[in-house]
BAZA-954208 format. One line per 8 residues: their letters; for each residue x, y, z of C-alpha. Coordinates in nm, 3 decimals. Layout:
BEGIN
A) X:Y:Z ~ ...
//
This chain:
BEGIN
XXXXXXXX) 7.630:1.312:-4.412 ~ 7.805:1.413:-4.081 ~ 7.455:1.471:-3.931 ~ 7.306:1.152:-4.026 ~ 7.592:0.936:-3.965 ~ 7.679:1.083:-3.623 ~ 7.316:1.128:-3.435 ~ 7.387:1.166:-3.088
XXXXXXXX) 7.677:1.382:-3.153 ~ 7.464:1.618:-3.367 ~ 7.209:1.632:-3.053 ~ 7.485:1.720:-2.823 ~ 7.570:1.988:-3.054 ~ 7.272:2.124:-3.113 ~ 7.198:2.131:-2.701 ~ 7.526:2.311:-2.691
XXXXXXXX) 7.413:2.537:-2.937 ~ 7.089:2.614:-2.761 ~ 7.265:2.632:-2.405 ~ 7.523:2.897:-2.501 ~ 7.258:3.085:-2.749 ~ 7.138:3.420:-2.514 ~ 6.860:3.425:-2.737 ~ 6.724:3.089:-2.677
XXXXXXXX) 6.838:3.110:-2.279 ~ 6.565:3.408:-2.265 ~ 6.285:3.224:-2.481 ~ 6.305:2.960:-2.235 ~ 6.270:3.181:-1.871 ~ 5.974:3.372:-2.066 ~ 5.795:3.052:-2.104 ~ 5.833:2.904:-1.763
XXXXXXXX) 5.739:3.273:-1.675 ~ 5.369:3.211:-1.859 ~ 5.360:2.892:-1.730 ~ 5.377:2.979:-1.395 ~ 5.143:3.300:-1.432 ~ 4.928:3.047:-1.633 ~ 4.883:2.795:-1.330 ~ 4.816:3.119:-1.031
XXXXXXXX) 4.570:3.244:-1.291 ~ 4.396:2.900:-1.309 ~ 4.452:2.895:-0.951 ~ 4.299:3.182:-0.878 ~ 3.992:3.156:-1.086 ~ 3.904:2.843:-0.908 ~ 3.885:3.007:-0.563 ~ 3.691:3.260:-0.690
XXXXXXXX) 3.492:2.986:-0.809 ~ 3.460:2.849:-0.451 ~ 3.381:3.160:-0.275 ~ 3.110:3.279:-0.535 ~ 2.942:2.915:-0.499 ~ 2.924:2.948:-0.086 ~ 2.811:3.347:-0.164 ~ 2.548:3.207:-0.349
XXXXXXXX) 2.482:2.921:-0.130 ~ 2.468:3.157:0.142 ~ 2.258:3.360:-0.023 ~ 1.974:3.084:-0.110 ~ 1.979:2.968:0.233 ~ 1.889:3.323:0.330 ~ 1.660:3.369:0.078 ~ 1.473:3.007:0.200
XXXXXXXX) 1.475:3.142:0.586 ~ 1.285:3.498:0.479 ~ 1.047:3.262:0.286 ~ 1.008:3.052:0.590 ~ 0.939:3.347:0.813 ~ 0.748:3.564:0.595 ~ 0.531:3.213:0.511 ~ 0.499:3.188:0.934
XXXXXXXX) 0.420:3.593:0.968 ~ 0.176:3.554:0.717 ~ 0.010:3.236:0.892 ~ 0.031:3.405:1.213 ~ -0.138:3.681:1.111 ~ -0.430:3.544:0.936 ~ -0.441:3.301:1.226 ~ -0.412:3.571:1.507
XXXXXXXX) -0.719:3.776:1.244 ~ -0.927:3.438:1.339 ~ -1.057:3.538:1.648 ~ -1.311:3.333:1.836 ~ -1.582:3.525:2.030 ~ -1.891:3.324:2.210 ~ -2.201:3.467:2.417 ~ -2.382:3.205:2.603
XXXXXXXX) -2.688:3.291:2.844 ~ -2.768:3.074:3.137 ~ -3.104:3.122:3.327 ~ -3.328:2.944:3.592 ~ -3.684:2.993:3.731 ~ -3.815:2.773:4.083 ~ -3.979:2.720:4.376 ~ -3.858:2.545:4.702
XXXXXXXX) -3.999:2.431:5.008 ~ -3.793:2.678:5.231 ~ -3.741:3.050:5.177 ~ -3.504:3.208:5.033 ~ -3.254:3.282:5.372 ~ -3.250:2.929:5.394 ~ -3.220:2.875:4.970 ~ -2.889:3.075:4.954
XXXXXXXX) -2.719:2.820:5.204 ~ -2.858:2.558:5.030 ~ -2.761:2.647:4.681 ~ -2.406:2.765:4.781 ~ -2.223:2.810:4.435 ~ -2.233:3.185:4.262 ~ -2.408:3.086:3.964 ~ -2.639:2.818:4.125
XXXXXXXX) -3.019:2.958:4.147 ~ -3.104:3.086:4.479 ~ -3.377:3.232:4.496 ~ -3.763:3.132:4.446 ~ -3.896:3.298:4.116 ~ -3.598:3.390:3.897 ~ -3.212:3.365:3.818 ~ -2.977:3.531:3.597
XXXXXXXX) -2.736:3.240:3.642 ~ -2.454:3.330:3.436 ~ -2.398:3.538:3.123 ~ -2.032:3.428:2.995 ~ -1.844:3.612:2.653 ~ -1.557:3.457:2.539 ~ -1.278:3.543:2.382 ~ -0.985:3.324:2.241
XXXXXXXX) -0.762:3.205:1.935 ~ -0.421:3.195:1.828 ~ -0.159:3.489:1.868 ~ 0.116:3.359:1.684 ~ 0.291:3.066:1.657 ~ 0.385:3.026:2.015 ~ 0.082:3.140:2.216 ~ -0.271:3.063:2.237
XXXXXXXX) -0.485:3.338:2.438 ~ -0.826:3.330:2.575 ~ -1.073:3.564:2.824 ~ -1.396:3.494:3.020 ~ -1.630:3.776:3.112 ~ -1.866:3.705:3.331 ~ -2.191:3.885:3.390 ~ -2.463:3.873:3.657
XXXXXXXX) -2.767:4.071:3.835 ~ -2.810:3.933:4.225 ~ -3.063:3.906:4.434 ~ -3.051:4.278:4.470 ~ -3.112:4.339:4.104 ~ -2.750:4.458:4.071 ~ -2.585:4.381:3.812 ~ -2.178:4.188:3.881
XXXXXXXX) -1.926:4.190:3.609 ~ -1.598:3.995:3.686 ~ -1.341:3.895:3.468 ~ -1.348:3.517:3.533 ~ -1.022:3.385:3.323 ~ -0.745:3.544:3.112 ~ -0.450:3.312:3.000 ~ -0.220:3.221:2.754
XXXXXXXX) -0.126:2.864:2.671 ~ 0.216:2.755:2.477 ~ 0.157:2.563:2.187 ~ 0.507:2.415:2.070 ~ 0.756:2.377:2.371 ~ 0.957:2.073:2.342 ~ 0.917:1.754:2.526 ~ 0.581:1.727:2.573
XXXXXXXX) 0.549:2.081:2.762 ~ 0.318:2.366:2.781 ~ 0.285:2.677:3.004 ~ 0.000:2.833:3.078 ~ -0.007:3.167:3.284 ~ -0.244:3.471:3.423 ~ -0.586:3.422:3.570 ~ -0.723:3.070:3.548
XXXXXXXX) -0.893:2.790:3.725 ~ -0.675:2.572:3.930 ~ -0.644:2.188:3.736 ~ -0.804:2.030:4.049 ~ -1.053:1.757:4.015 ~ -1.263:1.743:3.630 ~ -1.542:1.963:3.752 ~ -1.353:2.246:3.875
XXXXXXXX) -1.270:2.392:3.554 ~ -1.574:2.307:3.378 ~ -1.779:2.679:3.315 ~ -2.167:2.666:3.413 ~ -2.274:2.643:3.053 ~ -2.107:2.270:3.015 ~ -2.219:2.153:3.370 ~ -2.441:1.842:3.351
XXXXXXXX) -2.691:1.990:3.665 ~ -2.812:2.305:3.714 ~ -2.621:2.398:4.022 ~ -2.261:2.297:4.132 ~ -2.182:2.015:4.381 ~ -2.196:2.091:4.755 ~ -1.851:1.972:4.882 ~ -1.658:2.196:4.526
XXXXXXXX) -1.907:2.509:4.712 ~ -1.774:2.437:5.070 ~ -1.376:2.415:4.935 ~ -1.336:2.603:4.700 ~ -1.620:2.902:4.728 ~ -1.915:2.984:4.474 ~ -1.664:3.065:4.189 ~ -1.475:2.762:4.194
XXXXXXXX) -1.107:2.811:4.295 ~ -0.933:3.028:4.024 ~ -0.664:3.286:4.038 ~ -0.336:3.437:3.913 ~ -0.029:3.219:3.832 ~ 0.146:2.995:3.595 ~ 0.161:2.614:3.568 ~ 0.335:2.334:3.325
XXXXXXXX) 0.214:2.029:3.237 ~ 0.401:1.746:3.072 ~ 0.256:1.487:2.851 ~ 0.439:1.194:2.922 ~ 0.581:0.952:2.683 ~ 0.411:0.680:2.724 ~ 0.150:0.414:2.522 ~ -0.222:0.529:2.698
XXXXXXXX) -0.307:0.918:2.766 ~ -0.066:1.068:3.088 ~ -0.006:1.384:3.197 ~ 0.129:1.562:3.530 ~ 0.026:1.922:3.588 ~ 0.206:2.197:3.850 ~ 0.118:2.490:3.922 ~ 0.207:2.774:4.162
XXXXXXXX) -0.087:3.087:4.196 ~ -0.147:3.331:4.474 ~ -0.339:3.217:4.757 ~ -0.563:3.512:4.873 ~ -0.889:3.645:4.733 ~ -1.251:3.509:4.736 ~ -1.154:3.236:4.489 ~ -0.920:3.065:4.724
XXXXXXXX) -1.180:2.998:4.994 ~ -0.977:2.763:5.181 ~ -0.684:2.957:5.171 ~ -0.599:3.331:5.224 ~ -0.998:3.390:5.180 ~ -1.106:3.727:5.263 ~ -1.087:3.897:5.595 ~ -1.353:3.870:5.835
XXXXXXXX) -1.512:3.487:5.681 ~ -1.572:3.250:5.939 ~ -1.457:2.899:5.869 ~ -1.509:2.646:6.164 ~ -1.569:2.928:6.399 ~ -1.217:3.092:6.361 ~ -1.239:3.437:6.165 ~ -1.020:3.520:5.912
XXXXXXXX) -0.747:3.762:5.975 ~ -0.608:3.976:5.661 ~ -0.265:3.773:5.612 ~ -0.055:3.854:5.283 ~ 0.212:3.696:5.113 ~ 0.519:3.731:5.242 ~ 0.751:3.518:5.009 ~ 0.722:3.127:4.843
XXXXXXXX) 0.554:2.997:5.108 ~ 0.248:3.194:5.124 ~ 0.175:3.079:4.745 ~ -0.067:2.815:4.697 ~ 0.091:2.507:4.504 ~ -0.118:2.213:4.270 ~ -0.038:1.902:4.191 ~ -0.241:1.690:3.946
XXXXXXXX) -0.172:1.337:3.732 ~ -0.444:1.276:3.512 ~ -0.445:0.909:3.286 ~ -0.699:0.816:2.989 ~ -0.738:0.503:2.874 ~ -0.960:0.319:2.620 ~ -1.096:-0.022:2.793 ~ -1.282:-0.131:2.510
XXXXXXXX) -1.353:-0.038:2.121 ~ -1.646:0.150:2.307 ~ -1.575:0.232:2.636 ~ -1.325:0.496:2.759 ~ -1.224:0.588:3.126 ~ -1.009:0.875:3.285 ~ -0.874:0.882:3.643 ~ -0.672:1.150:3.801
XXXXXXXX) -0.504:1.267:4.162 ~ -0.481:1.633:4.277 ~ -0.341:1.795:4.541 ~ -0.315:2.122:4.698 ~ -0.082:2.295:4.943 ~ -0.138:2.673:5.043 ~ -0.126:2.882:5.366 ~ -0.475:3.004:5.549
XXXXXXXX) -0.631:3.290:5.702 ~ -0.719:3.171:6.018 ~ -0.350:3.247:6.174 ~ 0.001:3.390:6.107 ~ 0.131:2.980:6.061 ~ -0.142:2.817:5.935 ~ -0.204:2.547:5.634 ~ -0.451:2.389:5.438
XXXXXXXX) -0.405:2.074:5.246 ~ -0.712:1.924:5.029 ~ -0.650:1.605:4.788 ~ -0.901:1.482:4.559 ~ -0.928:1.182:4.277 ~ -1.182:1.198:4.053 ~ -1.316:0.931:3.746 ~ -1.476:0.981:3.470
XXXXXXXX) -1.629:0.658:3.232 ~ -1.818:0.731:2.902 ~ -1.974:0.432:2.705 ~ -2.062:0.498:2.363 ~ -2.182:0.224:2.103 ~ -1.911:0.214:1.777 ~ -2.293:0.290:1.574 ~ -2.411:0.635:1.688
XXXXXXXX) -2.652:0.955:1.595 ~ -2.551:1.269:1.652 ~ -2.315:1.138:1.965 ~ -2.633:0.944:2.063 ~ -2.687:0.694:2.268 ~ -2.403:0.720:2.506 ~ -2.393:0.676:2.942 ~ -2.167:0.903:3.104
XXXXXXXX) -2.038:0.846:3.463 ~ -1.846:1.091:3.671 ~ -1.749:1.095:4.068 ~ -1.466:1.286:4.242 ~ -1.387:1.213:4.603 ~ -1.195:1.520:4.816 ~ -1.071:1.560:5.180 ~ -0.943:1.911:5.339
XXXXXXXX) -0.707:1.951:5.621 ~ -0.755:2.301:5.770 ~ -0.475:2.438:6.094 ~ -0.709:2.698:6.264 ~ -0.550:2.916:6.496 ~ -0.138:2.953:6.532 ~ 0.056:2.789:6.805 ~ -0.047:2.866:7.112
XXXXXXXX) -0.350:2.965:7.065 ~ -0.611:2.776:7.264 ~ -0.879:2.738:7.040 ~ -0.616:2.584:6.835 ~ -0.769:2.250:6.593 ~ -0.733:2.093:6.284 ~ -1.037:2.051:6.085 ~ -1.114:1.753:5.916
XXXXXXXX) -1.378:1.766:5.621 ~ -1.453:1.528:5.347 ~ -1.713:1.507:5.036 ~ -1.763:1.351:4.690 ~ -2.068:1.344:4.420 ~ -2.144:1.064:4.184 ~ -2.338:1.156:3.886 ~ -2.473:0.970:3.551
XXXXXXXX) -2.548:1.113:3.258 ~ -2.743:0.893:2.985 ~ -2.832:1.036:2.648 ~ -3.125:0.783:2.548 ~ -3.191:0.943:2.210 ~ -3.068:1.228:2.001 ~ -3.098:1.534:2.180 ~ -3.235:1.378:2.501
XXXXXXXX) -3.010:1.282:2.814 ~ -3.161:1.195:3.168 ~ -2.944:1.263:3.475 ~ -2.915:1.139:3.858 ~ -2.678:1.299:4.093 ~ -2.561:1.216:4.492 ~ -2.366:1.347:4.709 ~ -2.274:1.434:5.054
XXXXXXXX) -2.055:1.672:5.269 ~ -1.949:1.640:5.605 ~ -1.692:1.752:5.897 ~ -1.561:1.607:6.211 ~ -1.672:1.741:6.552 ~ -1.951:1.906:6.666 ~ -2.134:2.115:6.297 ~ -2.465:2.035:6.314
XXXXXXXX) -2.573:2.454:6.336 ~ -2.271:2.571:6.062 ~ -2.412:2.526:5.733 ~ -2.107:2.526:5.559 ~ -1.959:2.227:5.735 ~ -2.279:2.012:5.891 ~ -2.388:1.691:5.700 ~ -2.511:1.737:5.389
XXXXXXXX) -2.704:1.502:5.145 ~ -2.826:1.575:4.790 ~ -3.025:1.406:4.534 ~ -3.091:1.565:4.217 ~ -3.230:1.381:3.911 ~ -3.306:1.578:3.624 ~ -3.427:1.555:3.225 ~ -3.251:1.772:2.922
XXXXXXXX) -3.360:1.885:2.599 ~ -3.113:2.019:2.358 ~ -3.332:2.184:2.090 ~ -3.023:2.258:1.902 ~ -2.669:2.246:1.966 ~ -2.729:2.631:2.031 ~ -3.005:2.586:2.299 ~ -3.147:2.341:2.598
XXXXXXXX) -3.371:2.357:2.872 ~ -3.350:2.151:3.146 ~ -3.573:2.002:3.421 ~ -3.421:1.953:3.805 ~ -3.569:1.827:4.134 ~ -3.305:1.842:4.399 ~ -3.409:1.673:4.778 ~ -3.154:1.814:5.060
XXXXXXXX) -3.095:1.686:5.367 ~ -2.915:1.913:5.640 ~ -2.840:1.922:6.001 ~ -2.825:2.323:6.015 ~ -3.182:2.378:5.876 ~ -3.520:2.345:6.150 ~ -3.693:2.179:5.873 ~ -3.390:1.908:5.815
XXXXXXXX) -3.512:1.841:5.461 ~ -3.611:2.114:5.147 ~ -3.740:2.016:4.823 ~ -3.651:2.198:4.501 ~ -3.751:2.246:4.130 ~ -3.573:2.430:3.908 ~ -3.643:2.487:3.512 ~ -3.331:2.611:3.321
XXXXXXXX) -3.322:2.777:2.955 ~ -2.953:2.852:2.792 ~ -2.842:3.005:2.460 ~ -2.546:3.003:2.280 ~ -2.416:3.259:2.042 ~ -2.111:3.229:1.826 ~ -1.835:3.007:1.836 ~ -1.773:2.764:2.132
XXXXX) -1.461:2.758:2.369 ~ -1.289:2.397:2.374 ~ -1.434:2.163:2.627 ~ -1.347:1.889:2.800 ~ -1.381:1.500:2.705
//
């Protein structure tokens, strides 16, 4: 009755009770105690929680990269097992009108035919394909017998080439042919004539100019086909003609001195913008610029600068067989400034000499093109008796058969004109066989 009559006095009681009770003091710390060991418990589980998810975060992210890499091991491997290797066999047979003294100045370039009756022109094995993900390699060796019977071997190119630099860029490095011009790095088994143009034999020698270095290109960023070579090689050998050419030459009547590289300047440095564009649904055009800049033989001082544009137009119907019909069109223009002699020397000149070719190319039906070629070469000053810098005038029509896309013979008259020669005029007929075996190298458009 007191109880139930008297409520909040019986809760004040009983608190009173329960506050001055030891018994129910220590009940009370013991379960704050749990609580409290409850909640760093909890507390702790869910960091351990945390760390194990970015453990095993961490370790699926590792686990993705080794896929990744082992994936682009494996790739590069069976890519770099992928090896491309090509034999191709060039060879001529013909008669001129002059011997063959007077042939071999005519038909300047190394693997031009030179000689009445036969010509090993050129027997090229290459070897390229992917190293990894990051290079591309390739090699040309070159054979030959001359007119001695004797046989040459050279090793022609060896380069890498980036494939994935940023930007637009690749590298390319070791022993290769200088981007000058479009027909300077084309190799004798792609050539549209039988022999190599007259004013490319006069600047840069028989074997094309080619030698050891490294050049970047970037391909711009912009809407039609641009890109900017530059490339730094050494400048002495029998590749660089107009440059540190070998000791002893004559070149406008000065003879060559043996001059080596003596730091940055003595290098031999290349320019070249090339641009592609597509005029019409069927017509397509390419124009570039190159320059060179490299020291000479002829003093201690001297320079040689040679620039050069160059055009090529291909027409090709949007209805075609095999490639076929299509007209081809391709001239390059060049002009070489050569210091003879050092400072005070009194036979001290500059020499001025200038070329270009113009050559069409018409495949009339499948397997069938037809082919007419001009050009000239000439110097300033006095060069009617040097035949390496008098007037020249060449042309060459000629008719080729590709039996397959593994063989073709070709038919070439060529009708010279030169100052140096008693005759003043040669004519020339040359029949030319070639072979392929194995896979081709990558050519140019």
């Amino acid at each position: 009755m007191f109880y139930t009559r008297y409520p909040v006095l019986a809760v004040v009681v009983a608190s009173g009770i329960f506050l001055f009770n030891p018994v129910a003091a220590q009940a009370a710390d013991d379960l704050n105690t749990l609580d409290q060991q409850l909640l760093e418990l909890q507390q702790q589980m869910q960091i351990q929680q945390q760390n194990t998810a970015v453990q095993i975060s961490a370790l699926e992210k590792r686990l993705s990269e080794s896929r990744v890499a082992s994936t682009t091991q494996v790739n590069a491997v069976t890519q770099n097992s992928g090896l491309q290797t090509g034999l191709s066999g060039l060879f001529a047979a013909g008669g001129s009108s002059v011997d063959n003294d007077a042939l071999e100045g005519l038909q300047a370039g190394a693997h031009d035919p030179n000689q009445n009756g036969f010509t090993v022109q050129n027997v090229e094995l290459s070897i390229g394909g992917t190293v990894d993900t990051y290079l591309d390699g390739q090699a040309n060796i070159i054979f030959q017998i001359d007119a001695d019977g004797e046989t040459v071997v050279e090793l022609e190119e060896a380069f890498f080439i980036s494939r994935s630099l940023l930007w637009g860029l690749q590298i390319k490095g070791g022993q290769y042919f200088t981007e000058f011009g479009r027909f300077n790095k084309q190799h004798p088994h792609s050539w549209a004539f039988v022999d190599q143009p007259i004013v490319l034999s006069r600047f840069f020698g028989g074997d094309g100019l080619r030698s050891q270095g490294v050049r970047i290109s970037w391909l711009m960023p912009t809407d039609w086909y641009s890109e900017v070579y530059f490339g730094l090689q050494n400048a002495k050998g029998e590749t660089v003609t107009s440059f540190l050419n070998a000791p002893g030459e004559v070149i406008g009547g000065h003879t060559l001195i043996d001059r080596d590289a003596r730091g940055s300047g003595d290098l031999l440095y290349s320019a070249r913008w090339l641009n592609g564009f597509d005029i019409s649904d069927t017509l397509s055009i390419n124009l570039g610029v190159s320059g060179l800049l490299g020291p000479n033989a002829s003093g201690t001082t001297t320079d040689t600068q040679i620039i050069g544009t160059d055009l090529y137009l291909k027409w090709q119907p949007l209805t075609s067989q095999r490639g076929f019909p299509f007209v081809a069109w391709h001239s390059e223009v060049l002009q070489r400034r050569y210091e003879a002699g050092d400072s005070g020397d009194p036979t001290r000149e500059t020499l001025k000499d200038n070329g270009w070719f113009t050559q069409v190319s018409w495949g009339f039906k499948p397997r069938w093109v037809a082919g007419l070629r001009l050009e000239r070469a000439a110097a300033d000053g006095n060069t009617s008796t040097d035949p390496l810098r008098d007037t020249r005038k060449r042309l060459s029509p000629n008719l080729t058969w590709y039996m397959s896309e593994y063989s073709k013979v070709r038919l070439q008259y060529n009708r010279d004109w030169t100052e140096h020669l008693a005759e003043k005029t040669a004519d020339t007929l040359w029949l030319q066989i070639e072979f392929s075996l194995g896979a081709h190298m990558a050519h140019t458009f």
